[in-house]
MARROPA-692224 format. One record per residue (C-alpha): x, y, z; residue in one letter. Coordinates in steps of 0.05 Angstrom, whole numbers, always signed. Each point is the difference from the previous one (the first is absolute). Layout:
N
NODE   east  north     up resn
NODE      X      Y      Z    a
...
END
This chain:
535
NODE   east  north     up resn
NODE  +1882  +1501  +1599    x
NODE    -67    -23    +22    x
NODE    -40    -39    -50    x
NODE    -62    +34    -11    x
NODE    -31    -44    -53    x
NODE    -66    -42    +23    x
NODE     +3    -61    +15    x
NODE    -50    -54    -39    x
NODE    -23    -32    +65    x
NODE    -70     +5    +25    x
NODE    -17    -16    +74    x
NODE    -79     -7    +33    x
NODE     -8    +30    +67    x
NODE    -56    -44    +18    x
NODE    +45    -27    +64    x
NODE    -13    +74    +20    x
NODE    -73     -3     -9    x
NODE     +5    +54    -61    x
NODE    -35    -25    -64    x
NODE    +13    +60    -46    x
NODE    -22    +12    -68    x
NODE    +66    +13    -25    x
NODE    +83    -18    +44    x
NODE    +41    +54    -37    x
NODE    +73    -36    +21    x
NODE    +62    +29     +6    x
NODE    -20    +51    -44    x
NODE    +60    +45    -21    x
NODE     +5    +77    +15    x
NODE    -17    +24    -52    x
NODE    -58    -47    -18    x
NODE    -30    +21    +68    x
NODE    +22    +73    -21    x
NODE    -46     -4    -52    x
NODE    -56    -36    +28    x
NODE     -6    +57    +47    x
NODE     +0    +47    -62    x
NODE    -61    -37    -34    x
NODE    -36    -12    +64    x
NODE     -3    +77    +17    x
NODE    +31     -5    +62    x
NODE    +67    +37    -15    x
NODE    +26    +48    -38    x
NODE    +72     +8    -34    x
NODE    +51    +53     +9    x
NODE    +49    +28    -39    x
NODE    +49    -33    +34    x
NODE    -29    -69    -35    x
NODE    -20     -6    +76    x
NODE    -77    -30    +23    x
NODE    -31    +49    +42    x
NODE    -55    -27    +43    x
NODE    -60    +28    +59    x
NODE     +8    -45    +54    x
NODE    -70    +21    +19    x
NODE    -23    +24    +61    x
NODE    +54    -20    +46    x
NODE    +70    +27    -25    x
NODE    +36    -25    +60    x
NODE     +2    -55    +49    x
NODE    -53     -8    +58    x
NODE    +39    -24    +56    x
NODE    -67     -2    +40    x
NODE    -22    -46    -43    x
NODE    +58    -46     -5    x
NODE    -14    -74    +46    x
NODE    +30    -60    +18    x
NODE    -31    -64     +6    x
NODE     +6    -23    +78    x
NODE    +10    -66     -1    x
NODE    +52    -52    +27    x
NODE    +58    +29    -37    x
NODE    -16    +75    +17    x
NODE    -32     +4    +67    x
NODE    +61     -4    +52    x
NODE    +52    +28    -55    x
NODE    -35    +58    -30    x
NODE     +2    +74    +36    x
NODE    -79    +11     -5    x
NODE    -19    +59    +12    x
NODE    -23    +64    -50    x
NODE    +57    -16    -44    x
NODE    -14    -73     -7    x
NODE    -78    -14     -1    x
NODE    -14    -68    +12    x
NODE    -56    -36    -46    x
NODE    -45    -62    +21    x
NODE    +25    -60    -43    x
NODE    -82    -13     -9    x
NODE     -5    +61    -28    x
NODE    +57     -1    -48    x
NODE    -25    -62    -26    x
NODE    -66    +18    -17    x
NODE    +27    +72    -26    x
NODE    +47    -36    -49    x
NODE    -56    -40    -25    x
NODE    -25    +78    -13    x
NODE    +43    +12    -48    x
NODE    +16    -61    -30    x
NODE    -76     -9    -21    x
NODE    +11    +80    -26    x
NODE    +48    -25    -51    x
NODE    -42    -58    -20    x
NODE    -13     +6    -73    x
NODE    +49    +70     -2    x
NODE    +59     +4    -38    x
NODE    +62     +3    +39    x
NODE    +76     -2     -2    x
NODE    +47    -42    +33    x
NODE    +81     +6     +9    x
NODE    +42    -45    +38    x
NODE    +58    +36    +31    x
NODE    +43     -4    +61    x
NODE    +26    +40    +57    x
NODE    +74    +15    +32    x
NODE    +69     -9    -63    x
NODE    +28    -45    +46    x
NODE    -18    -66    -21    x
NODE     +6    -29    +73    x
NODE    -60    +46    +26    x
NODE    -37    -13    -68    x
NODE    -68     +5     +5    x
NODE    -48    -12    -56    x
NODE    -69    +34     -5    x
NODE    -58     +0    -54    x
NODE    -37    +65     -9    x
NODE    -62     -1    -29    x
NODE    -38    +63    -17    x
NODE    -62    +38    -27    x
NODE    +31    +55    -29    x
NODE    +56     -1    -55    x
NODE    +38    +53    +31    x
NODE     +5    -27    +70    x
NODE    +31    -67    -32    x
NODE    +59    +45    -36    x
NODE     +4    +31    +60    x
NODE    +16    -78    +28    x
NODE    +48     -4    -61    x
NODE    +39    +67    +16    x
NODE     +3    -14    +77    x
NODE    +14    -71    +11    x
NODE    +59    -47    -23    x
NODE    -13    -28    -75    x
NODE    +11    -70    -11    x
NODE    +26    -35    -57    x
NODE    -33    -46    -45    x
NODE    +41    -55    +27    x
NODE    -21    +20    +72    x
NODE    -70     +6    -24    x
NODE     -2    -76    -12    x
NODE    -33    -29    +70    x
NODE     -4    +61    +27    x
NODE    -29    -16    +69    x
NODE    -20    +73    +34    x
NODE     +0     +2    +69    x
NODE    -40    +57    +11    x
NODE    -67    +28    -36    x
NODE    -19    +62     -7    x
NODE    -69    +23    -26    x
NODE    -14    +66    -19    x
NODE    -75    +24    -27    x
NODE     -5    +75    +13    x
NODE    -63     +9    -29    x
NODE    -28    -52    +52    x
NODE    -25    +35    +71    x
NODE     -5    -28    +61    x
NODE    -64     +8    +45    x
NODE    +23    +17    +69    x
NODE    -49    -24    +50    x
NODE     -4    -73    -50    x
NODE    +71     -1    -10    x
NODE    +36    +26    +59    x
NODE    +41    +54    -28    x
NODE     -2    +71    +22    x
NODE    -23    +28    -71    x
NODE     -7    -21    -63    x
NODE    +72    -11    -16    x
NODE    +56    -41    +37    x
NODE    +71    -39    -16    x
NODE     -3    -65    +37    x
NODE    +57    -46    +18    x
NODE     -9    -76    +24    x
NODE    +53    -34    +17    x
NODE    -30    -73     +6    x
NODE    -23    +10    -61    x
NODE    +50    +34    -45    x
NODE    -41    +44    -25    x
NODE    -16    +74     -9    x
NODE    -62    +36    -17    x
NODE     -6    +67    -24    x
NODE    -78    +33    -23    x
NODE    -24    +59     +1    x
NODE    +65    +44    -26    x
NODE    +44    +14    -63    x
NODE    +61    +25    +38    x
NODE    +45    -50    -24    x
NODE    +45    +14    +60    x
NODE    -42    -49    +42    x
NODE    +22    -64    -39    x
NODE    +79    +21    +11    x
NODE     -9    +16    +72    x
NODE    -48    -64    +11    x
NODE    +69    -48    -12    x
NODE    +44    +58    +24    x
NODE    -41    -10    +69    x
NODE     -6    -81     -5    x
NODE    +82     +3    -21    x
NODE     -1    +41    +70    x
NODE    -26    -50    +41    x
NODE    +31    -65    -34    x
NODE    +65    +24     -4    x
NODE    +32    +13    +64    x
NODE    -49    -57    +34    x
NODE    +17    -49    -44    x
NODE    +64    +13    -41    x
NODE    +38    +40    +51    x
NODE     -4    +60    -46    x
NODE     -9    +70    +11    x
NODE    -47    +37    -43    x
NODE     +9    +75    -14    x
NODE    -54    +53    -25    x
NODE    +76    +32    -43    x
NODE    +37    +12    -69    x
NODE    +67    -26     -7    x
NODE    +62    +11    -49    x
NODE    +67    -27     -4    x
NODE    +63    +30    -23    x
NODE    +55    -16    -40    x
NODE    +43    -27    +62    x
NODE    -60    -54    +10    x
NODE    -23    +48    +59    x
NODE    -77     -1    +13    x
NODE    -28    +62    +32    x
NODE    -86     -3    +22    x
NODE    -49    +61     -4    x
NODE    -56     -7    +55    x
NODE    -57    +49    -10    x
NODE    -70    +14     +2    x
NODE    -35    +24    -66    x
NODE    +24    +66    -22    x
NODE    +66     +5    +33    x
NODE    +42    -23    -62    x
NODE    +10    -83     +8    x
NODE    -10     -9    -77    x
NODE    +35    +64    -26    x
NODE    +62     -4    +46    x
NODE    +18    -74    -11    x
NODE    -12    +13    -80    x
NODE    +80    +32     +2    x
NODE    +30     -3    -70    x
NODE    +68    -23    +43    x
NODE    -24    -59    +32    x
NODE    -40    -56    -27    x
NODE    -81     -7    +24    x
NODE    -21    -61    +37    x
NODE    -69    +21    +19    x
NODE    -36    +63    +19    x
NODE    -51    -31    +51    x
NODE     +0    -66    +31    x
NODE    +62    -33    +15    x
NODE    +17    -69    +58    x
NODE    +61     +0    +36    x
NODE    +27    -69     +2    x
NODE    +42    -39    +54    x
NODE    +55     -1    -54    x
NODE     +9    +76     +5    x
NODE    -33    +10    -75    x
NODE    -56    +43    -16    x
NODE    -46    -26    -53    x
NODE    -64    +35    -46    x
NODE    -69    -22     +8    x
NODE    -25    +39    -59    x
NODE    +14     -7    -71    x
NODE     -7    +72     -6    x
NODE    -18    +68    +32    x
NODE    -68    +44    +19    x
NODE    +31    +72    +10    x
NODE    -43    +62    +14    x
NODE     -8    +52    -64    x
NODE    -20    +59    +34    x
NODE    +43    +57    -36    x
NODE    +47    -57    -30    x
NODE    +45    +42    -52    x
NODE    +60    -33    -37    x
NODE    +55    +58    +31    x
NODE    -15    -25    +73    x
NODE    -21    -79     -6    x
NODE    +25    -17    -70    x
NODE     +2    -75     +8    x
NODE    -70     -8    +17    x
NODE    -28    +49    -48    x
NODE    +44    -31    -57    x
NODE    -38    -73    +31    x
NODE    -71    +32    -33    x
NODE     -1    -26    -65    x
NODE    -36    -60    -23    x
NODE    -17    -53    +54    x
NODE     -4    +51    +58    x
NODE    -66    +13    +28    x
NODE    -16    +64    +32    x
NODE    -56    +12    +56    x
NODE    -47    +49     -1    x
NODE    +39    +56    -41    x
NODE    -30    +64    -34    x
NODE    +19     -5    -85    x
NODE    -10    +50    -50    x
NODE    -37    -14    -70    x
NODE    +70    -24    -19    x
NODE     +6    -48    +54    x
NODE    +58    +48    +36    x
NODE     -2    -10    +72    x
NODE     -2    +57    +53    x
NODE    +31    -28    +56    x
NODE     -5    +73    +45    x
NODE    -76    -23     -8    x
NODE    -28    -34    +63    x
NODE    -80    +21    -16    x
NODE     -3    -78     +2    x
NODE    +43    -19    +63    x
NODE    +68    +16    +25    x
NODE    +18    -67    -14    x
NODE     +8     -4    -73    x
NODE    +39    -65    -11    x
NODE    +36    -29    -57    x
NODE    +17    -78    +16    x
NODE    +53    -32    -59    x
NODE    +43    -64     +3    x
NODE    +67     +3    +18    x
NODE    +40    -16    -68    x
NODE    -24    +87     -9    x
NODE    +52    +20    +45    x
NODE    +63     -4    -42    x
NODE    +53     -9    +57    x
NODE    -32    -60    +36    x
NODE    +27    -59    +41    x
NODE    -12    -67    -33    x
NODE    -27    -42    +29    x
NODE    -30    +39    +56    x
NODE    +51    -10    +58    x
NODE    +50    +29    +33    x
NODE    +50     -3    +54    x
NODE    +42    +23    +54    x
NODE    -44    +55    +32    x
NODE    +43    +64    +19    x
NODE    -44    +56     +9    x
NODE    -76     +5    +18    x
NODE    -42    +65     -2    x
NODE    -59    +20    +35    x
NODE    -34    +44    -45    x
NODE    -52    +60    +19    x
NODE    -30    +55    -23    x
NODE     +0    +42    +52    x
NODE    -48    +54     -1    x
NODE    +11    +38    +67    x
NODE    +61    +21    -28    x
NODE    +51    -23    +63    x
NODE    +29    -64    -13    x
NODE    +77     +2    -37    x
NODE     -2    -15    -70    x
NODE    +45    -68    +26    x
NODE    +23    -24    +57    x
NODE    +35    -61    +27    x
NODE    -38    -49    +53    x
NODE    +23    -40    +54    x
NODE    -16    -75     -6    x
NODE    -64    +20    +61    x
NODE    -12    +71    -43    x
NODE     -9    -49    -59    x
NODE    -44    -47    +27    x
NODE    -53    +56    +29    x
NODE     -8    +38    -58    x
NODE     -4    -63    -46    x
NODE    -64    -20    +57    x
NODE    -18    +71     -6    x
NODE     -2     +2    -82    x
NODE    -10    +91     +6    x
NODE    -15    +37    -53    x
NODE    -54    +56     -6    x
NODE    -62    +18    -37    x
NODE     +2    +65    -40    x
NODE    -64    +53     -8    x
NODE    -43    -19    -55    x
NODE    +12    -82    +12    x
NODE    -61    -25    +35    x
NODE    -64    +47    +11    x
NODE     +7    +31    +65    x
NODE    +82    +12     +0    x
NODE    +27    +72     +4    x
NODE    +58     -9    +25    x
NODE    +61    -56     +8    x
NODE    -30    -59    +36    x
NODE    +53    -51    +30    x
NODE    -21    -66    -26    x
NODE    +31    -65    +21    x
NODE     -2    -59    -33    x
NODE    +33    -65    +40    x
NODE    +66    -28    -44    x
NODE    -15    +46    -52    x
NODE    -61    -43    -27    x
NODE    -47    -10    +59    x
NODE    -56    -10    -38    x
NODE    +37    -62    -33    x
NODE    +28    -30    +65    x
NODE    -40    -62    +30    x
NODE    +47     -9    +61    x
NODE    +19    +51    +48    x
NODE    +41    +43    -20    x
NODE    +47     -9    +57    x
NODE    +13    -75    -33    x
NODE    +26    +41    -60    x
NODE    +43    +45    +26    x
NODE    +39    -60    +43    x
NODE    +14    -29    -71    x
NODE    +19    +62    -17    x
NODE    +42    +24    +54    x
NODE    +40    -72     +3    x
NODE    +17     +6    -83    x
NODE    +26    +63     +0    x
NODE    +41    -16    +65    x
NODE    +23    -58    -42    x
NODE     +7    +35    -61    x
NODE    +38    +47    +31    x
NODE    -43    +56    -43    x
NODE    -10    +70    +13    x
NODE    -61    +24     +3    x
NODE    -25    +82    -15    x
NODE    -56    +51    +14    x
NODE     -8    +32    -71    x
NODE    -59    +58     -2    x
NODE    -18     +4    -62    x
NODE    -55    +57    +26    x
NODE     +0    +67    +24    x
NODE    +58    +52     +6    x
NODE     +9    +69    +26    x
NODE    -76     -1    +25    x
NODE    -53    -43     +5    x
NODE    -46    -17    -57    x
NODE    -30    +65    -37    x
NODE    +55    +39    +38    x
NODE    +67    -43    -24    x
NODE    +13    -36    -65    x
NODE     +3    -73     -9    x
NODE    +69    -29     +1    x
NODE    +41    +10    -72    x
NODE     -2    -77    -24    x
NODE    +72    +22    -27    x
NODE    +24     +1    +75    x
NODE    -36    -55    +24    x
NODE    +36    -36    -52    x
NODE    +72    +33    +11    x
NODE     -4    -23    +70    x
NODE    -32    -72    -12    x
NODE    +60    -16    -39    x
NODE    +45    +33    +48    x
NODE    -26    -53    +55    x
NODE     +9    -51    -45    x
NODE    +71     +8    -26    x
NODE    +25    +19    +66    x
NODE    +14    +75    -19    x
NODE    -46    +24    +56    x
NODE    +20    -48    +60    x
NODE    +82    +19    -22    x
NODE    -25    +79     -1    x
NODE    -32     -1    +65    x
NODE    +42    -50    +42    x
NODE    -12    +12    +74    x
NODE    -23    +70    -21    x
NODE    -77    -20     -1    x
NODE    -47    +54    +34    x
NODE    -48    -37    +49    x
NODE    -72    +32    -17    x
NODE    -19    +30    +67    x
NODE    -76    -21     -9    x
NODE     +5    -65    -40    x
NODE    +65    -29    +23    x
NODE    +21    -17    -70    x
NODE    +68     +2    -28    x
NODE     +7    +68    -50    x
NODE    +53     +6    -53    x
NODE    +29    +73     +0    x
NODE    +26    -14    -65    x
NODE    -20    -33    -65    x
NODE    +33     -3    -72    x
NODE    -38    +34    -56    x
NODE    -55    +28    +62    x
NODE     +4    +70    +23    x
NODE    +22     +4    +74    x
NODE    -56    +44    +24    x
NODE    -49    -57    -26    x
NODE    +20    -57    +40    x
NODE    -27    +42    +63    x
NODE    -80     +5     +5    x
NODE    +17    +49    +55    x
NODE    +42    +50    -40    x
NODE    -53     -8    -61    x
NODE    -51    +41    +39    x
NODE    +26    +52    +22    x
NODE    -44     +1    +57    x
NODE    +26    -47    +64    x
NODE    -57     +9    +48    x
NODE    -54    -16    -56    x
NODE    +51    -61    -29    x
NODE     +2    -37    +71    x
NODE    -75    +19    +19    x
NODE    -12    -49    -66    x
NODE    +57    -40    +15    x
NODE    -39    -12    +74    x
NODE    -70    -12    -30    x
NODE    +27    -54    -43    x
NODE    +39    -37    +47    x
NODE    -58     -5    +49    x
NODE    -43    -26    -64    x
NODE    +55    -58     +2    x
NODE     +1    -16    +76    x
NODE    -72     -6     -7    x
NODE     -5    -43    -51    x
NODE    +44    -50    +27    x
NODE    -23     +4    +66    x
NODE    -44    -72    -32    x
NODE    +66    -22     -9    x
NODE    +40    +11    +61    x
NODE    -20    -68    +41    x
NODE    +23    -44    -64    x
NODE    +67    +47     -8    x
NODE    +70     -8    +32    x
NODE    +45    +57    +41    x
NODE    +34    +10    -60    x
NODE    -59     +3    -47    x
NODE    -31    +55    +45    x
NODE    +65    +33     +7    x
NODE     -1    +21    -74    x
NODE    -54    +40     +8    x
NODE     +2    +72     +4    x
NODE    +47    +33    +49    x
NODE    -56    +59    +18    x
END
């Protein structure tokens, strides 16, 4: 088990330019637990849980999200409105900013690391304004030892002062928040916002870039498990399509359920020391792994509590994305340390919300290698202002918004490890049957599970055999038959009763996907674009 007792050491940050009042180091859990308690900026629940307002932003701000353009960055990086570059100038005199913000402020600082595998090691010191957003370092990064504590030499920096905002036209941001990454530097700046998602996906997106340009790594936006035969199996997904609660299988032991590298030894290692799942209408029947994980040391985002401190998770008056972030030692059935081995199976995960896509398929090596550039899923009614009705949204490798490089460099890496590998790789909707969405129901997680496992221990391929049904819109390989699925389910078709409305739908999305990759085609092979859809 992790030791969670504080260590006696004391460090200054004046190498950083930050002369606080006060370095709280290495502060354990539940110390920082209950400095947010006496500070007023959290609240307790009855799970023994710290509930926290992460202010006004309760999300990421991916317009808001730079990289510094200098010598490193400027013929690698995929610039664009995904990857903002940032004059180094500017960075410069912004970090000075903030650094002269926390002058004479108490702070808290936590030296962690990134990625179990202690060949891709890298070491980071976090320092932070708020309590909160250091546990949040101490839940979501790797936890050294004492004895690993001793010359600690981080790498990277990050500094994170929410309460400090950035002026625009002095400062060169677009508003008066922004996550910045420089890479000559080492260092990341965050002002302007409590989401404490921005400090995990500032090294998830550095990790990005470093990895496969440097260590010859593939890094993957995914959850990953391993079973009792040694066999890993990887979840790609966007947020909301059931990464975190479909790797957290009481059968099969949890590596990670978010960031993961690929290496040239065929493992597949953690970069996180624990996980940052979404709580909206978490109960214990349907995800009872992660809602056992709230008890004391979890922290959860921007939740609505009764007088008791019981959480309504149905309750989005806040945001939709109510989080709960918690280390990974929660999670009973967990892989230790965070590594695994021998990939077999890979699933594309989406929640589908027009309703037509099988609830899994199987892909060709090209099928697999356009959707993973694709990255679909769909926006639901309600999501953003303005939406009122499914909206295809793509999002390149399943994690755009992380991805420095173009996403075609990805998918090569990609394509050439599962060739290797030998994996198979699945189309799992985790979305919208017998309608679309507010005319069908959303998949039963039950069957989504049933046939998950059925990929995985080879029940499904051995059922189905040559016997596949080609998908006459999306070309995709369709099981007839499942164990522990109803028949009728496994066809989107048959589930609505209605065939002209089913392929009218089935039409409008695949022309959403032909359009989107259309900024794609001149970087893609004949077999990438061949695994497209057929109509």
């Amino acid at each position: 088990m992790v030791d969670n007792s504080q260590t006696t050491k004391t460090i200054s940050l004046e190498s950083y330019g930050i002369n606080p009042s006060k370095v709280n180091y290495q502060l354990t859990s539940e110390q920082l637990h209950a400095e947010t308690l006496a500070k007023g900026q959290g609240k307790e629940a009855s799970s023994g849980a710290i509930a926290v307002n992460t202010g006004e932003f309760t999300g990421r701000s991916p317009q808001d999200r730079f990289i510094v353009k200098d010598d490193i960055t400027q013929d690698r990086v995929w610039w664009g409105d995904i990857n903002i570059p940032f004059d180094p100038d500017k960075f410069d005199a912004l970090y000075d900013r903030i650094t002269e913000y926390l002058n004479g402020k108490e702070v808290y600082a936590r030296d962690c690391y990134a990625c179990a595998d202690v060949n891709y090691k890298l070491n980071i010191r976090v320092i932070n304004e708020y309590p909160w957003s250091n546990m949040f370092a101490f839940n979501m990064f790797l936890r050294p030892t004492e004895e690993e504590l001793d010359g600690f030499d981080p790498e990277w920096v990050i500094v994170n002062a929410p309460g400090f905002m950035a002026d625009p036209e002095r400062d060169g941001t677009r508003q008066h928040n922004f996550a910045i990454l420089n890479f000559t530097r080492k260092v990341a700046i965050i002002g302007g916002t409590g989401y404490t998602g921005e400090i995990k996906k500032g090294i998830f997106s550095a990790l990005n870039f470093i990895l496969p340009v440097f260590k010859n790594t593939l890094p993957m936006h995914c959850s990953a498990n391993v079973g009792e035969d040694g066999d890993t199996a990887i979840f790609f997904g966007l947020s909301g399509t059931g990464k975190t609660t479909l790797s957290a299988d009481p059968a099969r032991k949890l590596i990670g359920d978010d960031e993961h590298g690929w290496t040239a030894e065929n493992s597949v290692f953690n970069f996180e020391g624990g996980c940052y799942a979404k709580a909206i209408d978490l109960s214990e029947e349907n995800e009872p792994d992660i809602y056992r994980a709230i008890k004391p040391g979890a922290i959860l985002e921007n939740v609505i509590m009764d007088d008791n401190g019981v959480v309504d998770f149905s309750d989005i008056s806040i945001t939709q994305n109510t989080r709960v972030s918690y280390p990974i030692y929660h999670i009973d059935n967990i892989q230790v340390p965070s590594i695994g081995y021998n990939p077999k199976n890979i699933f594309f995960l989406t929640a589908d919300a027009f309703g037509v896509l099988p609830p899994i398929s199987k892909l060709t090596p090209g099928q697999a290698a356009y959707h993973f550039i694709s990255g679909y899923t769909a926006k639901v009614a309600g999501t953003e202002a303005g939406i009122t009705e499914p909206v295809p949204s793509f999002s390149a490798c399943f994690g755009a918004p992380f991805m420095p490089l173009h996403p075609t460099k990805y998918a090569e890496m990609l394509s050439t490890k599962m060739q290797e590998a030998g994996v198979n790789v699945w189309l799992v909707n985790t979305g919208w049957t017998g309608g679309p969405y507010g005319v069908g129901t959303r998949m039963k997680l039950k069957y989504t599970r049933a046939m998950i496992t059925a990929a995985m221990n080879g029940s499904l391929e051995e059922a189905n055999k040559d016997n596949y049904h080609i998908h006459s819109v999306f070309g995709v390989q369709q099981p007839r038959v499942c164990p522990n699925v109803p028949t009728e389910v496994l066809s989107p078709r048959k589930t609505w009763n209605n065939d002209e409305a089913y392929y009218e739908t089935a039409f409008k999305l695949s022309n959403s996907f032909r359009e989107n990759f259309k900024k794609f085609e001149s970087y893609a092979n004949g077999e990438i674009l061949a695994g497209g859809p057929l109509r």
